[in-house]
N, C-alpha and C positions, 0 to 999 in steps of 0.2 A: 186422844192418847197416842194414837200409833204415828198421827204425825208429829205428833212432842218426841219418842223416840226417833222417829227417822231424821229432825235437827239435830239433837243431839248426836246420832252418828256421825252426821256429813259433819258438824262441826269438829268432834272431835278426828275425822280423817284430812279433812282441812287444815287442821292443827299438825297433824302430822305430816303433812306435805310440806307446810312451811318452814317446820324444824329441820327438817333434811335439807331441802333446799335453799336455807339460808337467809329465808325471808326474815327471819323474826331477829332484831337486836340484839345485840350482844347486854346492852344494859335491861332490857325485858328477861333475857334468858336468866340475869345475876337475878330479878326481882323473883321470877318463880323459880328456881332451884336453891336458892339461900333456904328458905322455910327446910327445904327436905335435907339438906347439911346441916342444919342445927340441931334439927330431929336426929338426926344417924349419930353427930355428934356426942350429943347427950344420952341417946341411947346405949352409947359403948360407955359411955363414961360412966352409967350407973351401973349398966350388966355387966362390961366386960368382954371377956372373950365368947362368953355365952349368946350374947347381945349381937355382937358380931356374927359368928354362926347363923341365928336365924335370921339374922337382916340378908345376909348373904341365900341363904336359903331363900327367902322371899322374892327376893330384886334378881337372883340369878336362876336358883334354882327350879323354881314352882314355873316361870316362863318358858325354862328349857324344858322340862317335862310338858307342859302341854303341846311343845311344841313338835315334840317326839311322836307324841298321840294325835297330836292333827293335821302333822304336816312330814308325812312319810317319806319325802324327798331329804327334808332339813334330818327326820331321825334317822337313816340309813347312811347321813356321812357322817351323825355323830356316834354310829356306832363304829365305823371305822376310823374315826379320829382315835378314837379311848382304844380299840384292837391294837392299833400301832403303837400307841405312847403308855397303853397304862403299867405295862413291866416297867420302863424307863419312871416312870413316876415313882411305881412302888419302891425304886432305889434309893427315896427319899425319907422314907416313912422308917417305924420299925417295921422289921421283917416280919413278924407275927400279924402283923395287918390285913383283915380279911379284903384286901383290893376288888376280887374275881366278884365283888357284891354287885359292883358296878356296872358291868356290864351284863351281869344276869339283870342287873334291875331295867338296863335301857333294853335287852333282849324283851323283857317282862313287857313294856310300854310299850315295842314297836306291836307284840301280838295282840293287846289289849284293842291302841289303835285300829291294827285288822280286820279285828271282831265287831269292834263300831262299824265300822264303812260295809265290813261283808253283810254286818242283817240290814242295811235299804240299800246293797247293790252284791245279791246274790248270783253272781255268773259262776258257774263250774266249768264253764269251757275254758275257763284260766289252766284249770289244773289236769283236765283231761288231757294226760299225755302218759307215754310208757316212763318217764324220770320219775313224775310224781307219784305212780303206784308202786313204783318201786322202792323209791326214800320211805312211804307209808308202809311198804312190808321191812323194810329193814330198822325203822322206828317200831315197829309192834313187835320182834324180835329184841331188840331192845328194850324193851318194857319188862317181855317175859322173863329176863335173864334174871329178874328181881326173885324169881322164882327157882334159879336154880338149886339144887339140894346141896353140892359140893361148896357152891359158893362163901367162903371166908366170914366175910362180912356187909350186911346190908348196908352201914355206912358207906362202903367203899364202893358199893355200886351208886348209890347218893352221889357221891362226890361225883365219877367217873359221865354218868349218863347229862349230866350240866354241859361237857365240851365234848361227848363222844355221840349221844344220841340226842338232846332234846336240843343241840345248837341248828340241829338239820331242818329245825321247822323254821328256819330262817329264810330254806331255800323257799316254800310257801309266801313267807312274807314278799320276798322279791321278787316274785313271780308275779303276785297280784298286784304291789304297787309302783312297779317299774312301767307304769304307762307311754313314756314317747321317747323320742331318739335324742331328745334334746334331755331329758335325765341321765340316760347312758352316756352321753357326751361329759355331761357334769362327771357324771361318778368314773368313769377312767380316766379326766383330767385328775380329780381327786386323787386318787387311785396311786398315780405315776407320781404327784408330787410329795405324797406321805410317803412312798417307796424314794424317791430323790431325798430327802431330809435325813431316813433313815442310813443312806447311803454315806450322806455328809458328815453325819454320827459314826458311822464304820473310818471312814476315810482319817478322821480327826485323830479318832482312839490308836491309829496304827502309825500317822504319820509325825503326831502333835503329842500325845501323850492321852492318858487318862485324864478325867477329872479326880477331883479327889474324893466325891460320891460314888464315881463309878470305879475307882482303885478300893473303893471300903468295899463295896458289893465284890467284888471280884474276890478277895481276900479274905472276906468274912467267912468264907465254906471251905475248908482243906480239900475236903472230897470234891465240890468244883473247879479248885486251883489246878485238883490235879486233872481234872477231866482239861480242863480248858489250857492246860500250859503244856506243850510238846514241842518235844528236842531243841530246846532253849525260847521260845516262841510263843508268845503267849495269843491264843483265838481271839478273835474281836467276836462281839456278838452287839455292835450297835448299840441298838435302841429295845433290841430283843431277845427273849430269855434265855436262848440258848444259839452257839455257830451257826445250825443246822438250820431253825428257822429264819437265822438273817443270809444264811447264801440260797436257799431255795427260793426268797420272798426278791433278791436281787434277781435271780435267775429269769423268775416270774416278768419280771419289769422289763428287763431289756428283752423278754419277748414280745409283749404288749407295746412299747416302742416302736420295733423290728414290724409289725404288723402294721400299725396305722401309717408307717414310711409309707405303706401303697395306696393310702389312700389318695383321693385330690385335694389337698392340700396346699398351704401358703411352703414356698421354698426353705422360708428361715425357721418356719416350725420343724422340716423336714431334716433339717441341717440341726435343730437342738435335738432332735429325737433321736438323729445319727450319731452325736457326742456323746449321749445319755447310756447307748448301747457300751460303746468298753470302757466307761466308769461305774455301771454296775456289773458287769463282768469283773472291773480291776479291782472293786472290793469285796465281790463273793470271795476273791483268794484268799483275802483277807481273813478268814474264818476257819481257814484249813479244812473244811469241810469236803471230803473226795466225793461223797455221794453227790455233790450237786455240781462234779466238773462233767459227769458225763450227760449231764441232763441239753443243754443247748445244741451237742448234736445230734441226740433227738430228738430235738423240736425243729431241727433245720429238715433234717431229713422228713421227718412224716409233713412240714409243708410243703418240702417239695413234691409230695406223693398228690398232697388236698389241691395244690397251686399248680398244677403244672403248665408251665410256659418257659420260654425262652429265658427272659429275662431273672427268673425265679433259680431255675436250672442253671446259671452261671452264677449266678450269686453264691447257691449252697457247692459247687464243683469248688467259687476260689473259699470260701468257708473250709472246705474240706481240708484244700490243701494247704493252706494255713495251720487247721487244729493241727495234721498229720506232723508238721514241720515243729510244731510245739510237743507231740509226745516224743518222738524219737530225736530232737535233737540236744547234743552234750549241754550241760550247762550246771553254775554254781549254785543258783539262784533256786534257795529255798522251797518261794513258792510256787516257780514251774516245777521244780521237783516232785512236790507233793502232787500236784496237775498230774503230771505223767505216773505216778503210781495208781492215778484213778483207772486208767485203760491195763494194767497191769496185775491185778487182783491178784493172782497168785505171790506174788513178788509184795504182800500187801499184809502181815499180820493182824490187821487188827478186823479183817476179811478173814483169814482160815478161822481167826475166833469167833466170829459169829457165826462161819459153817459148821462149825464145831459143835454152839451151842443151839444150832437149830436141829440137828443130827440128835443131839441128845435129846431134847423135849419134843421130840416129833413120839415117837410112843406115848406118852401122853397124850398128848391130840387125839392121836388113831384111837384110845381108849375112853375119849370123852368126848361124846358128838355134842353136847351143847358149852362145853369149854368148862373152865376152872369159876368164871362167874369175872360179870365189870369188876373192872377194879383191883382183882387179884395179883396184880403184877404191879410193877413201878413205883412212884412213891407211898400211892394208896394202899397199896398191898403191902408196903412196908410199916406204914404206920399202923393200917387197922388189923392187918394180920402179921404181926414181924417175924413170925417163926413158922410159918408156912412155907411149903416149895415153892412156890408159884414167886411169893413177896422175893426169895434171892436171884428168881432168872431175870438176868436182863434181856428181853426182847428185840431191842435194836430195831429191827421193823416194824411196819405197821400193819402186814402182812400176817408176819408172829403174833402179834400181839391180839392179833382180831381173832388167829386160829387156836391163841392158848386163852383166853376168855372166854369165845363163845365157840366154840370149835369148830369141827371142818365143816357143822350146817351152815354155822357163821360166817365160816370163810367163802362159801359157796356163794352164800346169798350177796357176800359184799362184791364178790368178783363180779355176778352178775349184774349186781345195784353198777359199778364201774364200766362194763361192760357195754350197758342199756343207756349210761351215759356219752360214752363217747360216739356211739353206734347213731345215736339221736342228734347229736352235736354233726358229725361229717352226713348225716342227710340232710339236715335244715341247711346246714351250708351249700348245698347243689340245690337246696328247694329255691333260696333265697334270692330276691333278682336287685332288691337295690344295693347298691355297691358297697356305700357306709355303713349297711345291717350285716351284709356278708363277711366285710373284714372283723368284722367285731365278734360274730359269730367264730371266723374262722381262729380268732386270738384267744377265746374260748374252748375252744377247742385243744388248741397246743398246751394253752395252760392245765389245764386237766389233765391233758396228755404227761406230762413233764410231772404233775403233784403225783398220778400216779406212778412213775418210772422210781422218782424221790420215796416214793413208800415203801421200796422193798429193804436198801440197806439202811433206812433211815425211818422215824415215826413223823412221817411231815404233814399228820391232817388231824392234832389233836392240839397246838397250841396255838393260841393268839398272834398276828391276824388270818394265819395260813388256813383256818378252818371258815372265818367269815369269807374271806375272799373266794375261796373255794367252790361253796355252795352260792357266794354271787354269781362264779362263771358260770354253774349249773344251771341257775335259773333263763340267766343273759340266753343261754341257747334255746328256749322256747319264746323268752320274752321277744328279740331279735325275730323269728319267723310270725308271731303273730304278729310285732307291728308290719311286716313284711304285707303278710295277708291283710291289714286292715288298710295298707296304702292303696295295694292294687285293687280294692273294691272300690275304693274312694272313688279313684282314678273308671274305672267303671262305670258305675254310678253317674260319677259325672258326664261321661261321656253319653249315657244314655240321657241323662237330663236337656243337653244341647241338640239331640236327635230328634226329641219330642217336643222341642222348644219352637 
């Protein structure tokens, strides 16, 4: 019997080597795939559109899902495929379309997956690190808030803890199935070129026109219109739901770029990642977003602080003196304008209105140490509670928003949860000795460095893809020092083995 099975394998992988490779005729291929055309044929033509659905579900769907659950490389870029594109989708659909189903569902698979592989391969030394007890206290914190007494409504913490707390056990997932350097290679090629596409989507919409999907989305919400349209100029927001996350998510890119330039490298690779840098710079402008102008030099500066060397250290000097030569010099041009009003905050209205309105809901805080409850603020807080204080403050930060929710213990705790992140990121990076886990490390580094800068005037770690990516950099900075440590034991090991040889 087990050798009837094991022909049947080999033949059928047999079978499949030759279909890819070309062995098998073109007139064999018409005799076995006709029966299954006829079949799909007739199927639609008695079901319909219904008929369609499930075949589509079968032939596409049911394969991509196992595939999610067994093969943790394939389901971690297809969750970042749907992070980046599925607002852009949603443009398609009616607006009332639960979309966010989707990616809680592939969230759902990837931890299912997890759960298989961790009960017959139980290591805790995965997780044994200061990041990951601190995601797990400020996840348990998050739980509690379901408890708080002031809180509005339980719905709205429902909603809120989907992309504020329970998206964090992602960093878990990445932590455990990010096994070698050659996944990490995959997922930041990945990475750059769904950030490039998006980029080509910003670039299009500002220089080419809308489409006319994405003119009905834009126009469809007055109160969007007005959000997104200033002083005759209407914000590009891509491929994503709002300015903020498409110039922060650019921002992102042409750091990750900027970093692997040092690696060693093919020339012409080194030469497209040098292009790539002020075309995602030329279209974060595009979004008018100020919070995300002052983000690149500080990420030049605190590399220059992690990197110090010669080479690094003129780089960031003519960086410098370039930005400088961009804020303070005359010009017509709209969007250096807005540029240089980022360094200029005083001189910046829509800044005294958020000091304004942080000034005002700061006594509230001081008088609620576990916050107003998830959810109480922003859209949630407007739908499930619309005539509460909390549903009219706009928060603007992400900073606010953590301290008018869950209050200054919350605020406490996340500062620290950020804190123990980056703290742990710039020692792995001095722990680390191979060169390609270092710069990766160290591109992790700035990127977190930069998400957090982006969260004080902006909310930049609660929308799609800016929160997956996020907790990816997070994990990359432990994943990166253990493959570090399991090289140099390798290398060890072996050496001992040729000693005793």
């Amino acid at each position: 019997m087990l050798n009837n099975q094991a022909q049947k394998t080999g033949f059928i992988a047999n079978f499949f080597h030759k279909l890819i490779s070309g062995e098998i005729s073109t007139f064999k291929l018409i005799l076995l795939l006709l029966p299954v055309a006829l079949f799909v044929a007739a199927a639609i033509a008695v079901g319909g559109i219904i008929a369609a659905g499930g075949l589509l579900v079968v032939f596409i769907g049911i394969p991509i899902v196992l595939g999610i659950v067994a093969y943790p490389k394939f389901g971690i870029a297809v969750l970042m495929v749907v992070a980046f594109f599925l607002n852009y989708v949603s443009e398609f659909v009616p607006p009332d379309t639960p979309t966010g189903i989707i990616l809680d569902a592939i969230t759902y698979l990837l931890i299912f997956g997890f759960l298989l592989k961790f009960k017959y391969d139980k290591d805790w030394t995965y997780f044994q690190n200061p990041i990951s007890y601190l995601v797990l206290a400020w996840l348990a914190y998050n739980f509690l808030e379901v408890i708080n007494p002031v809180s509005p409504s339980i719905l709205a913490w429902v909603y809120t803890v989907r992309t504020v707390g329970f998206i964090m056990l992602m960093y878990f997932i990445f932590v455990y199935q990010i096994r070698s350097v050659e996944t990490i290679r995959f997922l930041i090629k990945l990475w750059l070129v769904l950030a490039f596409l998006s980029a080509l989507s910003g670039f299009q919409q500002e220089n080419f026109g809308l489409f006319s999907f994405e003119k009905t989305w834009y126009y469809s919400d007055p109160l969007r219109l007005s959000f997104l349209y200033i002083n005759g100029h209407l914000r590009k927001v891509a491929i994503f739901p709002d300015p903020v996350t498409f110039s922060y998510n650019m921002v992102v890119a042409a750091i990750l770029c900027l970093c692997i330039i040092f690696r060693k490298i093919k020339t012409y690779k080194k030469i497209i990642l040098a292009c790539m840098i002020p075309f995602f710079f030329l279209v974060m402008l595009y979004s008018g977003t100020r919070g995300a102008y002052v983000l690149p030099p500080a990420a030049l500066a605190l590399l220059a602080v992690m990197n110090f060397n010669k080479k690094i250290l003129m780089f960031v000097i003519g960086a410098g003196f370039a930005l400088g030569i961009l804020i303070f010099m005359p010009t017509s041009n709209q969007f250096i304008k807005r540029f240089q009003t980022a360094f200029r905050p005083s001189d910046d209205a829509s800044f005294n209105v958020r000091a304004e309105n942080q000034k005002r809901i700061k006594p509230y805080i001081l008088s609620h140490p576990i916050g107003g409850g998830l959810g109480s603020v922003g859209i949630w807080g407007r739908r499930f509670a619309p005539n509460s204080f909390l549903a009219k403050f706009p928060p603007d930060s992400g900073y606010v928003r953590v301290a008018v929710e869950m209050g200054y213990i919350g605020l406490l705790l996340f500062c620290t949860l950020m804190f123990v992140i980056l703290k742990t990121g710039i020692n792995n990076y001095y722990l680390i000795k191979n060169p390609e886990l270092k710069i990766y490390c160290l591109a992790m580094v700035l990127i977190i460095f930069v998400f957090n800068i982006g969260n004080y005037p902006q909310q930049a770690l609660v929308q799609y893809p800016s929160n997956i990516l996020f907790y990816l950099a997070c994990a990359l900075l432990s994943v990166t020092l253990r493959l570090d440590k399991q090289e140099r034991e390798a290398e060890i090991n072996n050496k001992g083995a040729k000693l005793t040889a």
